[in-house]
C-alpha positions in Angstrom: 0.0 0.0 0.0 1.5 3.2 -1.3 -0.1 6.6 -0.4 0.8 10.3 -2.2 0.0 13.5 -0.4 1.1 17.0 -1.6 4.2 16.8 -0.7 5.4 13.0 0.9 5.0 10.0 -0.4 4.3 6.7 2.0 5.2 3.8 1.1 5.9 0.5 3.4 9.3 0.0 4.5 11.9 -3.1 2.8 14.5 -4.9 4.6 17.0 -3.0 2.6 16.0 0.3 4.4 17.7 -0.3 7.4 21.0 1.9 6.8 18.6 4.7 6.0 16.5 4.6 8.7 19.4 3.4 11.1 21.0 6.7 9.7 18.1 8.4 10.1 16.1 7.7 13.4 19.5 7.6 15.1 18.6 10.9 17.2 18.2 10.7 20.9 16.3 13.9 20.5 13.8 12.0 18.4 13.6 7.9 20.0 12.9 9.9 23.2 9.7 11.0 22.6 8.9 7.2 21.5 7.9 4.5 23.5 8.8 1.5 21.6 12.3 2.6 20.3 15.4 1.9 22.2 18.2 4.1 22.9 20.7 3.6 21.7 19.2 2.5 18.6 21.1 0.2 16.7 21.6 -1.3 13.3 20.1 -5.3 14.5 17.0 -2.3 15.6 17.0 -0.8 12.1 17.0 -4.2 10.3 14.2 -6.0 12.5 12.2 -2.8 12.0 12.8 -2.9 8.1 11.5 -6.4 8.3 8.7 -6.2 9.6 5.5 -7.6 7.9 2.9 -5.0 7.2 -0.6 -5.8 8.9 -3.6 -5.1 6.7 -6.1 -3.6 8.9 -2.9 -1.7 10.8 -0.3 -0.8 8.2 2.8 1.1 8.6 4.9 3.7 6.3 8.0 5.3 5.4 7.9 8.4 5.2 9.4 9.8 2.1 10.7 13.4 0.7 10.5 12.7 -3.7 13.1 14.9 -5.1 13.8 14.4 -8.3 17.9 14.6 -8.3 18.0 11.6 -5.8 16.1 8.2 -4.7 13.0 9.3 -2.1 14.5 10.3 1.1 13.6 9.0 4.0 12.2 11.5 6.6 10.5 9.4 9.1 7.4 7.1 9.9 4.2 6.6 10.4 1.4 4.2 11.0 -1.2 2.5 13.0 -0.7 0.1 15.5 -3.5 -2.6 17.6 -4.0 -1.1 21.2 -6.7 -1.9 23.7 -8.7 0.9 22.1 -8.5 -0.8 18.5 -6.0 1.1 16.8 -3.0 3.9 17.9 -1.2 6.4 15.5 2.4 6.7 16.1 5.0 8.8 13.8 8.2 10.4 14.7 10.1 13.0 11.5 14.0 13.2 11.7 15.2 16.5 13.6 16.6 18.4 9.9 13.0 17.7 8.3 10.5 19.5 11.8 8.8 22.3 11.8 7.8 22.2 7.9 4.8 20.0 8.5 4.9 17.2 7.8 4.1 14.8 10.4 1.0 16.5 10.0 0.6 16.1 6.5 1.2 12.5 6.9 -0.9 12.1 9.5 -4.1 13.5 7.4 -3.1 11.0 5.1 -2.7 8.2 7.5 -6.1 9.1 8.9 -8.0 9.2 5.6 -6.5 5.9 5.1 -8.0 4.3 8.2 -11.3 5.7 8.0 -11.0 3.7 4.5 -9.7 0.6 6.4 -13.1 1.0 8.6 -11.9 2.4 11.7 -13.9 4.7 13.4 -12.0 5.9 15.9 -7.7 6.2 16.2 -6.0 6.9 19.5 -2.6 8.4 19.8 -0.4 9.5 22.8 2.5 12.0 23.4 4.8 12.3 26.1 4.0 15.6 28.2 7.3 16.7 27.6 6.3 16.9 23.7 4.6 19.7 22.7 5.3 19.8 18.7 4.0 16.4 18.9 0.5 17.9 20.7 0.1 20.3 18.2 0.4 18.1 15.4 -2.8 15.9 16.8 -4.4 18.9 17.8 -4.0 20.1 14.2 -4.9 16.7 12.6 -8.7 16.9 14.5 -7.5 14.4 17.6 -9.3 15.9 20.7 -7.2 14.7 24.5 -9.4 12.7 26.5 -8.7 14.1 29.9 -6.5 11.1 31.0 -2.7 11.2 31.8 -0.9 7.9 32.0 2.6 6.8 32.9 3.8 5.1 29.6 7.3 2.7 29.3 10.0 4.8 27.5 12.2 2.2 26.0 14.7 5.1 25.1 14.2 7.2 28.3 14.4 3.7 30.2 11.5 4.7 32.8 7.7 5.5 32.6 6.6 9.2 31.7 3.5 11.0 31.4 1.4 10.3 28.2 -1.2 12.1 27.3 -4.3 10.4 25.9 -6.0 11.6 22.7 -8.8 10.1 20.4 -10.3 11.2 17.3 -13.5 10.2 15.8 -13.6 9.1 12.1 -17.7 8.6 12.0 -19.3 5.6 10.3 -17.5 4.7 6.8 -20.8 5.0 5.7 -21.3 8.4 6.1 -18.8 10.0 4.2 -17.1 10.9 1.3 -14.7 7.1 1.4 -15.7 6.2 -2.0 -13.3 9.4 -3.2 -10.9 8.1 -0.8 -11.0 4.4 -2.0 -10.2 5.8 -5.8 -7.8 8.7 -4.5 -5.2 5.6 -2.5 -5.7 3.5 -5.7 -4.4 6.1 -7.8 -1.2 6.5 -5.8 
């Protein structure tokens, strides 16, 4: 599953990614503010992730800047993931590519894609310590819930405050998905 936005194209990571997203998640300023990354991150990190099998109902991306001098570069990730609540968006942008909007950009896209894949509601999470990452669901239509949990930090190697947030995607049979459906097969 391939999906094109304005700017970024998302495509699903291949095993032979790893050196490019080894080379480019290997930020502490970025795993931190992740919950499932380790710190350090390391190249057997980059390869497992790289090889990992996409789930249909929860599907993952790459990230990518097309420039036409040079392959797609990889700027981060982004995807779904199961939780308790059905289904979580995660994403994290490499420090060189923040502020310009993306995450944001491919979160719309992501989101569009889910209500697609029949979900009808998405939760996502941020570290209180992470306010870009706050405005970017606040920007994207995610609302917080009121609730504050300690999340496992993998990198920050104890629990930290998470805020809760949920968005409502309304019943795929109420909107527009159709346009949707033909917009993600044309990418």
């Amino acid at each position: 599953m391939f999906i094109r936005s304005e700017r970024l194209f998302l495509r699903p990571g291949w095993p032979e990614d790893w050196s490019e997203i080894f080379a480019q998640i290997a930020d502490e300023a970025v795993v931190r503010n992740l919950s499932q990354v380790p710190w350090p991150y390391t190249a057997e990190d980059a390869r497992r992730f790289a090889s990992q099998p996409q789930d249909a109902r929860c599907p993952h991306f790459l990230i990518t800047l097309p420039t036409s001098a040079k392959p797609a570069e990889i700027i981060g990730c982004i995807g779904l993931a199961r939780s308790d609540d059905g289904a979580e968006l995660g994403y994290w942008i490499t420090r060189d590519h923040w502020g310009h909007g993306y995450a944001t950009e491919a979160a719309r896209a992501v989101l569009r894609l889910a209500k697609v894949l029949g979900h009808r509601e998405i939760v996502a999470g941020h570290f209180l310590d992470n306010l870009a990452s706050a405005a970017v669901l606040r920007k994207v239509g995610f609302a917080p819930t009121g609730r504050v949990r300690n999340r496992f930090s993998l990198a920050r190697g104890y629990e930290a405050q998470s805020v809760e947030h949920r968005i409502d995607l309304g019943c795929p049979g109420d909107c527009d998905c159709d346009d949707d459906v033909a917009a993600m097969r044309a990418a």
